[in-house]
GUPA-511305 format. One record per residue: residue number from 1; residue in three letters; x, y, z of N, C-alpha, C in turn. Coordinates in steps of 0.001 Angstrom, whole numbers, plus 500000, padded with zeros to 6 digits. Each point is the difference from the previous one (the first is absolute). Layout:
   n res    n_u    n_v    n_w   ca_u   ca_v   ca_w    c_u    c_v    c_w
 NUM ala      X      Y      Z      X      Y      Z      X      Y      Z
...
This chain:
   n res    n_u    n_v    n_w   ca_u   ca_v   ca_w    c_u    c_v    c_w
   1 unk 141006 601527 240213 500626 499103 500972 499275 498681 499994
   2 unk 501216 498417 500162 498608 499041 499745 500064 499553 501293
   3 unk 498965 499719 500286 499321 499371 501346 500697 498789 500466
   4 unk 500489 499838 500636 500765 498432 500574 499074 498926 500111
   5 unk 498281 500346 500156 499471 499184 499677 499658 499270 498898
   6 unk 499932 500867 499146 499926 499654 498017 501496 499604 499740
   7 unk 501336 499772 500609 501049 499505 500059 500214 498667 500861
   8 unk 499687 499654 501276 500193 499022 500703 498725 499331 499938
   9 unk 499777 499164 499563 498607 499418 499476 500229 498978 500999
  10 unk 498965 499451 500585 499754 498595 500947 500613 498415 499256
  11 unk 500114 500520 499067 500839 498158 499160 501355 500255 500201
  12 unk 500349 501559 499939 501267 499569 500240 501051 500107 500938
  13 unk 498937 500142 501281 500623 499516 501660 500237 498781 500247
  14 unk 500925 499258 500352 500222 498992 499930 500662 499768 502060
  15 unk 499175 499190 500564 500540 499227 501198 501076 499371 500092
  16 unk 500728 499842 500679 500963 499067 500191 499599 498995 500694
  17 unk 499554 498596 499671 499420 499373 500383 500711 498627 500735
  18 unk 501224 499928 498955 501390 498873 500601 501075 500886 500419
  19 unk 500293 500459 501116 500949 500740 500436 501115 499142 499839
  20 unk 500880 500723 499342 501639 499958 500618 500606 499607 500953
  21 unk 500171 498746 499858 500582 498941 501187 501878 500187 499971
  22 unk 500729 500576 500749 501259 499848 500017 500409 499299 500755
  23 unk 501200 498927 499623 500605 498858 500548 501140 500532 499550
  24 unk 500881 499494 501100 501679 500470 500366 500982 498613 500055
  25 unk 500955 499890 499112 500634 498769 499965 501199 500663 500437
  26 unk 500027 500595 501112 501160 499901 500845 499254 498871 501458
  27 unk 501114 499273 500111 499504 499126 501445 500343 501109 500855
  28 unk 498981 500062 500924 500170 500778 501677 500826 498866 500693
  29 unk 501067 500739 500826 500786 499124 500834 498884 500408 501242
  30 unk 500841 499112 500678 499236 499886 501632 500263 501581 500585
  31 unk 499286 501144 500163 500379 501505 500435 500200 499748 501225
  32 unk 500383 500688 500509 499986 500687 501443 498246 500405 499775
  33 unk 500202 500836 501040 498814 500778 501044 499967 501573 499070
  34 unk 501025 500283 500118 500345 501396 499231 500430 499786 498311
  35 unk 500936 499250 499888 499742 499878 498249 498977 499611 499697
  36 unk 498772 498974 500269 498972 499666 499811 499344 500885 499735
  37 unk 499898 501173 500678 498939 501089 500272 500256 500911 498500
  38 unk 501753 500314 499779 500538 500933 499049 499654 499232 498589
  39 unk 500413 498546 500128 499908 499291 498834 498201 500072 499600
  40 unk 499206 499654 500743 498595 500356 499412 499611 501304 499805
  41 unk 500370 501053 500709 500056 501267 499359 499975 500196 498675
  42 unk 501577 499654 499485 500594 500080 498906 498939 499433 499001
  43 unk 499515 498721 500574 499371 499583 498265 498608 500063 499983
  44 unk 499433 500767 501178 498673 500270 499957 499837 501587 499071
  45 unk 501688 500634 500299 500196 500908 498894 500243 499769 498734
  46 unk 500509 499160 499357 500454 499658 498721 498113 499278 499759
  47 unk 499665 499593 500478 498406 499612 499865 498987 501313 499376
  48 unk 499854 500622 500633 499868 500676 499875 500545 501596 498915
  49 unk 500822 499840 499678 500537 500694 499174 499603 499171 498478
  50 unk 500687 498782 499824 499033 499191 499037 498855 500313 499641
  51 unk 499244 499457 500805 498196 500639 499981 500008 501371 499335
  52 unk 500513 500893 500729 499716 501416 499383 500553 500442 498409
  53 unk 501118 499085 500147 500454 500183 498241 499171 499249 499416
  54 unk 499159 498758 500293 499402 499348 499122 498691 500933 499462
  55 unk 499638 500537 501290 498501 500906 499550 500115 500890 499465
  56 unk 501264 500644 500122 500670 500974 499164 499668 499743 498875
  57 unk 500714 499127 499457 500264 499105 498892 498442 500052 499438
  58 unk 499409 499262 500501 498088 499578 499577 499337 501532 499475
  59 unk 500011 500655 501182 499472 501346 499871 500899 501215 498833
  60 unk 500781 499617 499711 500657 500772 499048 499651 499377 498225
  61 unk 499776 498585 500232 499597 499037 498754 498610 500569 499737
  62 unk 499214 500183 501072 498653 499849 500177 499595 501958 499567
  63 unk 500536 500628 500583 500090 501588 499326 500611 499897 498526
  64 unk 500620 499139 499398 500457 500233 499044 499150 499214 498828
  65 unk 499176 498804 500872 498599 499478 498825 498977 501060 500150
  66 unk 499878 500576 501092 498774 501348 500381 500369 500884 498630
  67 unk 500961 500340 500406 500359 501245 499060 499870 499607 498439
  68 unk 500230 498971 499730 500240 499425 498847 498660 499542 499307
  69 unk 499279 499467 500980 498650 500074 498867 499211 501812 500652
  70 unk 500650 500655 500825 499015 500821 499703 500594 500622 498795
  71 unk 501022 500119 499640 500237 501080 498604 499748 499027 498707
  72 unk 499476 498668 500147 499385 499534 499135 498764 500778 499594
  73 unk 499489 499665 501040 498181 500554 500319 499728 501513 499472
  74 unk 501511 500780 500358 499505 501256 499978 500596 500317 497835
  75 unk 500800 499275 499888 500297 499748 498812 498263 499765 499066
  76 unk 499771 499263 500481 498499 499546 499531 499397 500418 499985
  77 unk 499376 501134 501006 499187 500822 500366 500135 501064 498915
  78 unk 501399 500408 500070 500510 501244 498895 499670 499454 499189
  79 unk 500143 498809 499107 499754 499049 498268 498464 500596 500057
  80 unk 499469 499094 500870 498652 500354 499804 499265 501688 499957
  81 unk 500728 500572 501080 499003 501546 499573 500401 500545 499208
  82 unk 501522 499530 499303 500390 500813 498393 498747 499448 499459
  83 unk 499741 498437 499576 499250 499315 499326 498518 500661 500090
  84 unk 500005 500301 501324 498490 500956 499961 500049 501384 499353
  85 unk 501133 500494 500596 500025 501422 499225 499772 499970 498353
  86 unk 500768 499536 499830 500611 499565 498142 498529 499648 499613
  87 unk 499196 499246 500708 498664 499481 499717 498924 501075 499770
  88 unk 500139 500994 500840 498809 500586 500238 500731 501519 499076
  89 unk 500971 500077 499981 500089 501330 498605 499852 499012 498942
  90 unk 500329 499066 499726 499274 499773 498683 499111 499508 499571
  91 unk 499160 499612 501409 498360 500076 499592 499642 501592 499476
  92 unk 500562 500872 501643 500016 501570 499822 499763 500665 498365
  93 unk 501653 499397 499246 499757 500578 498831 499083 499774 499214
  94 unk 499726 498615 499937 499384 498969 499472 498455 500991 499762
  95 unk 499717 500275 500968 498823 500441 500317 499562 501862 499674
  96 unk 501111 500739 500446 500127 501048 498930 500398 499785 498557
  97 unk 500751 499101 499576 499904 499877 498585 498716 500067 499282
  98 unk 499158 499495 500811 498551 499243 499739 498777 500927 499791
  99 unk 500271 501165 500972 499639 500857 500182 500283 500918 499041
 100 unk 501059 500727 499554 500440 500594 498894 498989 499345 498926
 101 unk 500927 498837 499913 499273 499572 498649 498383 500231 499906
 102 unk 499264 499558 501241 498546 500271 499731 499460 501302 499627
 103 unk 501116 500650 500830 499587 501521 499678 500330 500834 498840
 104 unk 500786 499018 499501 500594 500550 498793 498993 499404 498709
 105 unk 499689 499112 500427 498553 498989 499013 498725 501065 500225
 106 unk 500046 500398 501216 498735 500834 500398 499829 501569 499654
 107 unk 501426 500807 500034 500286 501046 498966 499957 499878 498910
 108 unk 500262 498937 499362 500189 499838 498497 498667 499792 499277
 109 unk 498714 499116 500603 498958 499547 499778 498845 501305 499939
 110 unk 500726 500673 501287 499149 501332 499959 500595 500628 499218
 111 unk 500859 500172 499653 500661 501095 499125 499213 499765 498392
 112 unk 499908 498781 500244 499895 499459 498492 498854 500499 499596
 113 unk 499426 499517 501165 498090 499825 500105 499513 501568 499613
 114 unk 500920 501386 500540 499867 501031 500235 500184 500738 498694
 115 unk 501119 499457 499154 500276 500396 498763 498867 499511 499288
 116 unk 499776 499140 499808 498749 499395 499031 498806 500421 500059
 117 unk 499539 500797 501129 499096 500481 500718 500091 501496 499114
 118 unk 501045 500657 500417 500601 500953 499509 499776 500341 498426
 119 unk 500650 498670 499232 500127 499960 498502 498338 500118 499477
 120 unk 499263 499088 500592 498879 499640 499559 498937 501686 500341
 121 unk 500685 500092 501113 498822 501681 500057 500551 501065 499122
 122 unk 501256 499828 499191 500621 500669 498820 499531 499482 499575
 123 unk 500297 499003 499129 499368 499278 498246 498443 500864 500619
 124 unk 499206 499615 500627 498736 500260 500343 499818 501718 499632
 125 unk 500572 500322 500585 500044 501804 500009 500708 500850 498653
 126 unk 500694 499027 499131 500183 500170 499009 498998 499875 498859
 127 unk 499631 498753 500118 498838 499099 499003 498630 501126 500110
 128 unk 499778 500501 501342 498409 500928 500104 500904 501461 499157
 129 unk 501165 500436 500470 499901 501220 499124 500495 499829 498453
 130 unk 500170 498942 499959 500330 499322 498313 498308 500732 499222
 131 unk 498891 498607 501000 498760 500398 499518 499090 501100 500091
 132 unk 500838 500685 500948 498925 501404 499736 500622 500711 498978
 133 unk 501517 500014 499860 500431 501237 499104 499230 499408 498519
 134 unk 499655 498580 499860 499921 499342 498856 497888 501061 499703
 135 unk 499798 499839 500990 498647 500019 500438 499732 501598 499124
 136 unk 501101 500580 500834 499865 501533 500116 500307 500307 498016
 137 unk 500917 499034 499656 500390 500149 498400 499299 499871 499438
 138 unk 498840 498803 500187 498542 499096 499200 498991 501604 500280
 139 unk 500052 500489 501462 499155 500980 499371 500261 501536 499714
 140 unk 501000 500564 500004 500979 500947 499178 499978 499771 498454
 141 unk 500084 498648 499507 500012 499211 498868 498327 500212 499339
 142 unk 499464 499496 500662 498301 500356 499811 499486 501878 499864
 143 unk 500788 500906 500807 499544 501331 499968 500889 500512 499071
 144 unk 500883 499673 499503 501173 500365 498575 498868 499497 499213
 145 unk 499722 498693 499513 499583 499779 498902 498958 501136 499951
 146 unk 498912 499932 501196 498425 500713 499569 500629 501063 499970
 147 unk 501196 500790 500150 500031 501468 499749 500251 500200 498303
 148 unk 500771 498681 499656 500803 500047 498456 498693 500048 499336
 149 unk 498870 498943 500261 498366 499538 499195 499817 501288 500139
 150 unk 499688 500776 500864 499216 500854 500241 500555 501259 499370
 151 unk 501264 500275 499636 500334 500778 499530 500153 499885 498190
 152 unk 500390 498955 500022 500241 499251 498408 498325 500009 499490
 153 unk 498820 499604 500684 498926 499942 499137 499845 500557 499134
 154 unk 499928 501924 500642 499461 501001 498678 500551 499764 498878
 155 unk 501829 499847 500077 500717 499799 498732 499346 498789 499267
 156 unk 500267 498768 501182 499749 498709 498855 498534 500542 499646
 157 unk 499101 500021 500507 498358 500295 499194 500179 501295 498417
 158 unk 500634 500899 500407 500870 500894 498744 500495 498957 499477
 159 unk 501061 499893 500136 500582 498869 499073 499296 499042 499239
 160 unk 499403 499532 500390 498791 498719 499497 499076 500433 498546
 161 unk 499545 501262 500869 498491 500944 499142 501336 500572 498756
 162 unk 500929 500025 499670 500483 500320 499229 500663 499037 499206
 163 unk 500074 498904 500739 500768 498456 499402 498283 499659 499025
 164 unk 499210 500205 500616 498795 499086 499186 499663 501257 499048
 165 unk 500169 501800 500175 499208 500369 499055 501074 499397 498514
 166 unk 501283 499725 500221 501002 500014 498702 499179 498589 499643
 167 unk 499775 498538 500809 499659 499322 499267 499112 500117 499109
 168 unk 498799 500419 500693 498605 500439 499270 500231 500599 498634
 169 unk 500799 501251 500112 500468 500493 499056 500605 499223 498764
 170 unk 500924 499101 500593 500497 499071 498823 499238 498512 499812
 171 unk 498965 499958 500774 498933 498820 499596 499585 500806 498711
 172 unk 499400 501340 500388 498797 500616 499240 500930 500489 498606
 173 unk 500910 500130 499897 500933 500634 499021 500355 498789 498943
 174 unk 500135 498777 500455 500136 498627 499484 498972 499422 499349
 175 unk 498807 500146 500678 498727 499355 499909 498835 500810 499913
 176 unk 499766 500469 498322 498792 500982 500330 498924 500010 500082
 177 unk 499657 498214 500037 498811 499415 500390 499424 500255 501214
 178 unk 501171 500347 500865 499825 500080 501168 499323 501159 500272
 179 unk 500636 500899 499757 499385 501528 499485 498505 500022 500199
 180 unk 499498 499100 499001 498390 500371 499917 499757 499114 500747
 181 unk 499914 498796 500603 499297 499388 501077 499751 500889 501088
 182 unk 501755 500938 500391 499334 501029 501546 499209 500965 499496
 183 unk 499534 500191 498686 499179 501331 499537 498468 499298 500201
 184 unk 499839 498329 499676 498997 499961 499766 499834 499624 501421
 185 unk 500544 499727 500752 499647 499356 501458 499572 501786 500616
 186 unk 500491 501263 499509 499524 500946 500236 498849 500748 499479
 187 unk 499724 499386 498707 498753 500119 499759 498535 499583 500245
 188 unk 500603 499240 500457 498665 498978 500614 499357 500201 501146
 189 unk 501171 501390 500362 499087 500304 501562 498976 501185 499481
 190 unk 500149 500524 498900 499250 500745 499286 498579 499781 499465
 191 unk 499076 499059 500528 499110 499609 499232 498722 500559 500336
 192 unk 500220 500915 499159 499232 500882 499571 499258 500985 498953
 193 unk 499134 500705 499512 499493 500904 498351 501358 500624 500162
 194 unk 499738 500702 499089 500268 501375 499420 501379 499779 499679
 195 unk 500337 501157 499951 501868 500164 499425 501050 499571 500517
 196 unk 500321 499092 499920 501417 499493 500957 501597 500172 499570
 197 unk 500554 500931 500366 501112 500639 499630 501389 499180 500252
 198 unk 500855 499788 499041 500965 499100 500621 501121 500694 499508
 199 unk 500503 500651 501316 501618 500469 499569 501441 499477 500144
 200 unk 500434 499323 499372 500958 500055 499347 501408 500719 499885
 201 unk 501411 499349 500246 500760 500604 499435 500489 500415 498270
 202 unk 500469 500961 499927 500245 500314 498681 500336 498840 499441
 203 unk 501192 499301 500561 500831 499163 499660 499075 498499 499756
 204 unk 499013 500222 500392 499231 498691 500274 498617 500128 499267
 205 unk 499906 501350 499065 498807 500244 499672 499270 499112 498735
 206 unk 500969 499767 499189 500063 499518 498852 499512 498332 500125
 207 unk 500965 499379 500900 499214 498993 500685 499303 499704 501031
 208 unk 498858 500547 500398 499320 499870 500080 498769 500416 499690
 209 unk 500499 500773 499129 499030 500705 499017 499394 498718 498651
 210 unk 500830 499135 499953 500032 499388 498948 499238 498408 500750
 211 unk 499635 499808 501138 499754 499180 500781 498156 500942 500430
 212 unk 499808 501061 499671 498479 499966 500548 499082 499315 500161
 213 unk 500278 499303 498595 498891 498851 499910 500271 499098 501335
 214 unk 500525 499368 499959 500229 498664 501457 499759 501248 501186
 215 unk 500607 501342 500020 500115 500357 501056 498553 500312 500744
 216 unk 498950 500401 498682 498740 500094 500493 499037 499058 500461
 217 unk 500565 498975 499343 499302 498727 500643 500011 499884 501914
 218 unk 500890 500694 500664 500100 500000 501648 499193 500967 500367
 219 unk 498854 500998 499244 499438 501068 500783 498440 499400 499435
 220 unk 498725 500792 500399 498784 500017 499584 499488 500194 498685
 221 unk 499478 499204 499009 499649 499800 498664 499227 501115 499967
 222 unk 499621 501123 500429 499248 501065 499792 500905 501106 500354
 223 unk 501217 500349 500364 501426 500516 500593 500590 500588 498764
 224 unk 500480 500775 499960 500651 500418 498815 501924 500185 500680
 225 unk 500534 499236 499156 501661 500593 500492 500674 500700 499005
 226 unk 500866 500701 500937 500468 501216 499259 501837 499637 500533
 227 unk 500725 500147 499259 501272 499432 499791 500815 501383 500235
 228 unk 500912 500701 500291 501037 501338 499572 501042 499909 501402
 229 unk 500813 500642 499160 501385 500211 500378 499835 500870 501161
 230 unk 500665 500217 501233 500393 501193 500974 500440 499341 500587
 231 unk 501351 501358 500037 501305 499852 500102 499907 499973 501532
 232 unk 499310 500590 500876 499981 499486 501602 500534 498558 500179
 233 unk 499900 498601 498938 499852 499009 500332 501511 499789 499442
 234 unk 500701 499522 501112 501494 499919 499456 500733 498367 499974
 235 unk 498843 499577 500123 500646 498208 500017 498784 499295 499066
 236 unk 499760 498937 500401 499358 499037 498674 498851 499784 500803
 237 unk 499766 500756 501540 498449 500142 500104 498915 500559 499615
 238 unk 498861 500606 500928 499256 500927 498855 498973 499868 501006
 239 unk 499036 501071 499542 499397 500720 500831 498453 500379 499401
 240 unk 498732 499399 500845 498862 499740 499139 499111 501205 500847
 241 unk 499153 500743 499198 499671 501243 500235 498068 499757 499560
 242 unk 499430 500311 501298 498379 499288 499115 499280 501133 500665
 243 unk 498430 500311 499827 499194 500491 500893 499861 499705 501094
 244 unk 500159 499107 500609 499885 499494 501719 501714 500045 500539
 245 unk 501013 500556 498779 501418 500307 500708 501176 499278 499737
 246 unk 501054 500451 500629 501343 499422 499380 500811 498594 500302
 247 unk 500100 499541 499231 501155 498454 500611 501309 500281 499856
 248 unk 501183 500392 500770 501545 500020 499831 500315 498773 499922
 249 unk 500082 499290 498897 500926 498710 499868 501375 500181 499691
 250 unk 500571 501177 499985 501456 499907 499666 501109 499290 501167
 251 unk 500630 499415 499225 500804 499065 500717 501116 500947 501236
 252 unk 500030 501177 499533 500889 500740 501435 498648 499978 501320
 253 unk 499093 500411 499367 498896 500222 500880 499605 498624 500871
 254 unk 499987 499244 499555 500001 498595 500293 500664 499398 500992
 255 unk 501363 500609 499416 501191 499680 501424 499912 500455 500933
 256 unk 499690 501455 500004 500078 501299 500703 498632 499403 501129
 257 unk 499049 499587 499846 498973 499252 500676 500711 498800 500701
 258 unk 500435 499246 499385 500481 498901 500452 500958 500104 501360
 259 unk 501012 500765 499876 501088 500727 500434 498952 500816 501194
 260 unk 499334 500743 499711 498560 500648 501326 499856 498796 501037
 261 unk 499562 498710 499662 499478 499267 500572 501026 499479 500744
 262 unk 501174 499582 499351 501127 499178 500699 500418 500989 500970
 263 unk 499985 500821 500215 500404 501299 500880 499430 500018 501186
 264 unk 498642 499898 499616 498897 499734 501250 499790 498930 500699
 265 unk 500461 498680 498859 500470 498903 500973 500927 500094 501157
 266 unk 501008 500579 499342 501852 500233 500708 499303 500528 501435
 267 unk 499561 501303 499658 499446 500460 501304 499450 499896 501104
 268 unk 499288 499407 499429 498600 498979 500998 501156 499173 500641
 269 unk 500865 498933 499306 500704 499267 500747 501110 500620 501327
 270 unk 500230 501214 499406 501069 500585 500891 499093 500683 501406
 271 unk 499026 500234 499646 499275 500338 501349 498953 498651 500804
 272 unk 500032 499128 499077 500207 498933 500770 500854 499751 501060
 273 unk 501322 499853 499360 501584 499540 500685 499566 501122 501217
């Protein structure tokens, strides 16, 4: 309901300040006593009736400027609180848009931040069991090999002592110079009197039978050597037989020592490990 005061505002009461003067252009004849009385009656009524239509008149003009700017005003009033409304939802949205969006910048940033976080403690957790399985291979890799060494020795050391007796064999079979150098490098540990026995293969008797001379030159000038065949001696070594005892220079015997020793190396090392 609107207030007649927020409607009739003080500007727009208006005084009547020059009243309504009515003048009558009928001439009054000279009245009587009694028409006089009726005749002013009469136009103090028509006076009066005037007046009241005129204010009529004013006050009906005057409600109708009232009315007229108030549905201006209230026209205005409405412009404006649409204008506010309309204003403030679309700050409103304006401002949840804003919001979304931040939050959607702020999910996304964490999200991001969270994945990378994520990725990096994978690659990470990948990369350590990359290097241990690598770790665990380097030393799996290390206890394979020492089992293969350790098992392969006896053969390869066999293998070997049989790779060098064939060379020897075909040095000494090639070269029968060679022959008597290991006889005389075995005679020489002999230096000593008496009878010095040098045996010989069959196969080998002839030469070095035919070589005494040089061959005696490696023992004691008071030494007597004695040259013969036995068949015990089955390679191109030979075997020196004296009073103070025997020398096995045969080349199996040789290996067969050699092959002793490398054995005892192997061993020693494995109870090392």
């Amino acid at each position: 309901m609107i207030s007649l005061s927020s409607v009739f505002k003080p500007y727009q009461v208006r005084t009547v300040t020059n009243p309504v003067k009515i003048t009558s252009h009928i001439q009054p004849t000279e009245p009587t006593d009694s028409d006089s009385t009726s005749s002013h009656e009469e136009q103090q009524q028509a006076i009066d009736q005037t007046v009241v239509e005129t204010m009529l008149a004013d006050a009906k003009r005057l409600a109708e400027e009232i009315v007229g700017t108030a549905n201006q005003e209230a026209n205005a009033i409405k412009d404006n609180t649409q204008t506010e409304i309309e204003t403030w939802w679309a700050e409103r949205r304006a401002e949840d848009e804003q919001l979304v969006q931040q939050a959607t910048e702020t999910g996304f940033t964490t999200g991001y931040e969270e994945g990378v976080k994520l990725a990096e403690a994978e690659v990470r957790q990948q990369y350590e069991d990359v290097v241990t399985q690598a770790e665990q291979l380097v030393e799996q890799a290390f206890i394979v090999k020492n089992q293969i060494i350790a098992e392969a020795e006896p053969f390869l050391l066999e293998l070997s002592i049989q790779i060098a007796e064939k060379i020897i064999q075909k040095q000494l079979s090639v070269d029968e110079s060679y022959i008597k150098e290991l006889i005389q490098k075995q005679l020489q540990r002999k230096r000593e009197k008496g009878v010095i026995t040098l045996c010989v293969a069959p196969a080998q008797f002839m030469l070095m039978n035919a070589s005494r001379e040089e061959l005696s030159r490696s023992i004691d000038a008071q030494a007597e050597l004695q040259i013969i065949p036995d068949a015990s001696v089955q390679d191109m070594g030979c075997v020196i037989r004296s009073a103070f005892g025997t020398i096995d220079a045969r080349i199996e015997t040789q290996l067969t020592e050699i092959k002793k020793a490398l054995y005892s190396v192997l061993l020693a090392d494995e109870e090392v490990k």
